[in-house]
C-alpha positions as MATLAB code, in Angstrom:
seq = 'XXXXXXXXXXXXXXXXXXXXXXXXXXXXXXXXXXXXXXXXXXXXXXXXXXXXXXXXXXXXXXXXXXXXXXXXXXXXXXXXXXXXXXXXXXXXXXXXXXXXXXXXXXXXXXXXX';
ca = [
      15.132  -19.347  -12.044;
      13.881  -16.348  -10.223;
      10.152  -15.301  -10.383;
       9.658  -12.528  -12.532;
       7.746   -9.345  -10.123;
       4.818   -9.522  -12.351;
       3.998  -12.578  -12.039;
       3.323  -11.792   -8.017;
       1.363   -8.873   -9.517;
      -0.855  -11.388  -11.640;
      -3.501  -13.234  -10.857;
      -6.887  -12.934   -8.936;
      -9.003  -10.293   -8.527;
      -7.711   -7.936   -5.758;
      -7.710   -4.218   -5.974;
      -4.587   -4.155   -3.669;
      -1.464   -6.095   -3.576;
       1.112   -5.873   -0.613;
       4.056   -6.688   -0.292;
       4.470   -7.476    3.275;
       5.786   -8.855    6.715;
       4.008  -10.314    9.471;
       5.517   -8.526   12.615;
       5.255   -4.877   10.506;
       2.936   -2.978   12.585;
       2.706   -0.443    9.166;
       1.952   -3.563    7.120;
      -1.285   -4.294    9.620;
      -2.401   -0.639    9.454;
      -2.769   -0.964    5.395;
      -4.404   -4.119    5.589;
      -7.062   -2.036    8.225;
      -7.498    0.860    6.128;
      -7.850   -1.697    3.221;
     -10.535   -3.473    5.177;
     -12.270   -0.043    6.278;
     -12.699    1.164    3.245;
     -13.922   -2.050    1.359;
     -11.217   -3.483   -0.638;
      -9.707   -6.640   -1.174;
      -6.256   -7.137   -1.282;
      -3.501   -9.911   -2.437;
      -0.669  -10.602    0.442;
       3.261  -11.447   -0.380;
       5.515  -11.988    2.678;
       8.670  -10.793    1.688;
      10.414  -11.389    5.342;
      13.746  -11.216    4.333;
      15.308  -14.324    5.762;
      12.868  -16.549    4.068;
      12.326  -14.758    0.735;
      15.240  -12.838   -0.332;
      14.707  -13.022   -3.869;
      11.343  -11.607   -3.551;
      12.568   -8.886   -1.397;
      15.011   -8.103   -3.695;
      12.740   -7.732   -6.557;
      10.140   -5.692   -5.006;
      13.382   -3.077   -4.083;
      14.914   -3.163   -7.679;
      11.077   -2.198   -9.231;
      10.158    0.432   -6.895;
      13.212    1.607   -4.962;
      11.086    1.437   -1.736;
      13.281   -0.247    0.804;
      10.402   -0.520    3.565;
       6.840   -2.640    4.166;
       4.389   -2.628    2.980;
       4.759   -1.856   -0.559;
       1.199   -1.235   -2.360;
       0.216   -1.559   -5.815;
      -2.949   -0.764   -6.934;
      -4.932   -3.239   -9.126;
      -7.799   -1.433  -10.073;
      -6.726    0.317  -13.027;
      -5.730   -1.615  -16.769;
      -2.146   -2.001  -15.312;
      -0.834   -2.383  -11.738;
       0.247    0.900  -10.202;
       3.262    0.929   -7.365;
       1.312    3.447   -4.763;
       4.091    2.661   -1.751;
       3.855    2.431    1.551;
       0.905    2.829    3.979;
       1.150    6.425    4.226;
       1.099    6.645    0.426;
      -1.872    4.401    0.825;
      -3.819    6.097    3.095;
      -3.460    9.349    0.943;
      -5.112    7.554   -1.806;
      -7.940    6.446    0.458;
      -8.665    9.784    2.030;
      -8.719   11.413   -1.408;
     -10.891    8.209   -2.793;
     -13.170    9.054    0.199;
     -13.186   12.793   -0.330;
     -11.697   13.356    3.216;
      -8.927   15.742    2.121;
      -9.857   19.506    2.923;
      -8.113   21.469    5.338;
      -9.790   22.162    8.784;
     -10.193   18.387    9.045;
      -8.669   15.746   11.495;
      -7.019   16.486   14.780;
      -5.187   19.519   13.446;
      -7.897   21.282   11.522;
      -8.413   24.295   13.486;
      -4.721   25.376   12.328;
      -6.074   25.497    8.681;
      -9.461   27.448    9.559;
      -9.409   30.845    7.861;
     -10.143   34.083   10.277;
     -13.278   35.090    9.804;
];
């Protein structure tokens, strides 16, 4: 019998679960912002040629066909987030780092004064 998704969303005490592969080079940029900003997470490997079922679980709940996928444990109920740039949206705004005028680009956003 298949496992049930939540079940893999049970169980410890993460604030993050992935869904990921090992060779995903978006998968090991979550995992870094994870780790820069202080929060533990819960790994699945989904590659597909070992863990199909899984795989095709994780696509039938959240319709996202790439890795990682994110959930987010913190709150009373796990909440699909999606993939790392999803992820490091969340983060920024967490971290209060979303105004205009910052990053690489700012200057385009500066008003004329």
């Amino acid at each position: 019998m298949a496992e049930n998704l939540a079940t893999q969303l049970q169980g410890g005490d993460a604030d993050f679960v992935l869904f990921s592969t090992m060779t995903c080079p978006f998968c090991s940029a979550a995992k870094k912002a994870l780790k820069q900003h202080g929060w533990s997470w819960k790994e699945h490997d989904v590659n597909v040629s070992r863990t199909r079922g899984l795989y095709s679980r994780v696509v039938a709940q959240t319709g996202h066909r790439t890795v990682p996928v994110v959930f987010d444990m913190r709150g009373d109920e796990p909440t699909f987030i999606g993939g790392s740039g999803e992820l490091n949206s969340l983060l920024k705004r967490e971290s209060g780092h979303t105004s205009p005028g910052r990053g690489l680009f700012g200057f385009l956003f500066r008003a004329n004064t």
